[in-house]
N, C-alpha and C positions, 0 to 999 in steps of 0.2 A: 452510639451507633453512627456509623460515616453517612454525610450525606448521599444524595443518590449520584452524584457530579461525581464525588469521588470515587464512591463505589463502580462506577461506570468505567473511569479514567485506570481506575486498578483491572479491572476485567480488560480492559482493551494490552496493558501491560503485558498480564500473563498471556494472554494470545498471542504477542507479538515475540513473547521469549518462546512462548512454546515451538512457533513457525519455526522461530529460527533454530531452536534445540531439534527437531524434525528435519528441518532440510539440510545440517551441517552432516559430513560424515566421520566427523571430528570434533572434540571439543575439549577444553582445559579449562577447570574450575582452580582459579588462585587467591590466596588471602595476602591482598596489595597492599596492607599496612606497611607505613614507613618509606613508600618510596616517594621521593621528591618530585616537583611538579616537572621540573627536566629530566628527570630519568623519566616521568610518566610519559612525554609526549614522544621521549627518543623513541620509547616502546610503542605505543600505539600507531607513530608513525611507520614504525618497520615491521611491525604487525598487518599495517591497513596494505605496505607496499606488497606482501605476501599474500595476501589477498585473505586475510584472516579479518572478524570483524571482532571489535574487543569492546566487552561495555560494564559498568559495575551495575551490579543487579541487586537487590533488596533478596533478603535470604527467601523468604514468607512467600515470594512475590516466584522466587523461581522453584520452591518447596511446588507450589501450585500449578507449576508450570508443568514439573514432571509426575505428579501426582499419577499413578494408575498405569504407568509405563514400564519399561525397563530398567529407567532409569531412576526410578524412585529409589534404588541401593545408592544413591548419593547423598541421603538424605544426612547420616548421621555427620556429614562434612560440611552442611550448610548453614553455618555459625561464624561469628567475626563479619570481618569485612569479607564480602566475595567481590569476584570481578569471572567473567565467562568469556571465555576466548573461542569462537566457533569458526570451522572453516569448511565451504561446501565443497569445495574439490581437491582440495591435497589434504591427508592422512596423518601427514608427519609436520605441517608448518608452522601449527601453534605450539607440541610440544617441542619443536626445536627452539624457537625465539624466547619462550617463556621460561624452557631449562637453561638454559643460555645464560638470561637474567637473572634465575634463581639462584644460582652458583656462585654469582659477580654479588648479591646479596643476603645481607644474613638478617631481613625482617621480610622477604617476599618470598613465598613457601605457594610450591604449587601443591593443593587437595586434594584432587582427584581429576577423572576424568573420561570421556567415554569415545569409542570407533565403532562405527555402522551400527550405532542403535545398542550398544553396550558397556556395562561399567567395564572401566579397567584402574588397575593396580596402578602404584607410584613407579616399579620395575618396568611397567611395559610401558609407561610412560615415557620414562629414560630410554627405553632401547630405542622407541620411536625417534626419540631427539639425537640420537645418535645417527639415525638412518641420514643417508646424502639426500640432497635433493632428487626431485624426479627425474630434470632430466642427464643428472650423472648417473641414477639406476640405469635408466633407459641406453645411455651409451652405454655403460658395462653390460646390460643383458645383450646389446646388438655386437658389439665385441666377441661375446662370447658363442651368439653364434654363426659368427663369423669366421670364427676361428679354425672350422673342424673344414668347410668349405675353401677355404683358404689353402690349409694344410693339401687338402685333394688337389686344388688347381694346381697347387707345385709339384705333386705326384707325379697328374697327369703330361705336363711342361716335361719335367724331368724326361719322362715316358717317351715324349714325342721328339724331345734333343738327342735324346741317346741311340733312339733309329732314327733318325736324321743322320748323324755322327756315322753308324752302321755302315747304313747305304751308301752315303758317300763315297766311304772307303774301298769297295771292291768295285766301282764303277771308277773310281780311278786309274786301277790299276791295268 
């Protein structure tokens, strides 16, 4: 049986996975076997500029974390090495950097992982990594609707040059 110190120091663990399992609206769980200490830091460093936070977790440690949630459907994945990629305000930035990496390697496999409080698939994972950043959505959606207003003001121009042109004409003459 664990002393009480540790027992202690293990309870404070799981609380601090579970906050942050809780307040990410995003997360990627990956089995980081095999990657070197330089690839490890390239990634964590362009993980952390993204504003994702990446940490290796004891499997047992985060089993308890999500225990009784929704996300306890992660369970059958938390085996081997893990590591937890969470991110509180973008959607798509841990599965973009993490698939990114996984591709470029053939011993770093991303598990599973979960958006807004639920398990997702390895497919929605990838679409996710696929998606642009936010704010290349954000121009495409303002682009687009831009576009239909756009289209009118040169309607309406068109409208107002062409009786301009009009009038002109027999006030000339």
């Amino acid at each position: 049986m664990p002393s009480q110190s540790v027992l202690e120091m293990k309870q404070q663990q799981v609380a601090e996975i579970k906050a942050k399992v809780e307040g990410a609206v995003a997360g990627v769980i990956v089995d980081y076997k095999g990657i070197s200490v330089a690839d490890d830091t390239k990634l964590r460093k362009e993980l952390r500029e993204a504003g994702v936070q990446y940490s290796v977790v004891k499997n047992t440690l985060l089993h308890l974390a999500i225990d009784g949630t929704d996300l306890s459907e992660m369970d059958p994945f938390l085996n081997g090495t893990t590591a937890l990629a969470t991110s509180a305000d973008d959607h798509v930035a841990a599965a973009r950097i993490l698939s990114k990496y996984a591709e470029k390697s053939d011993s770093f496999k991303i598990k599973t992982g979960f958006l807004d409080g639920k398990v997702i698939d390895l497919a929605t994972i990838d679409s996710l990594a696929k998606l642009p950043p936010r704010d290349i959505l954000l121009a495409t959606v303002c682009n687009a609707f831009n576009a239909p207003i756009s289209a009118f003001a040169r309607v309406i121009q068109a409208i107002v040059d062409k009786d301009g042109e009009g009038a002109a004409e027999p006030a000339a003459e």
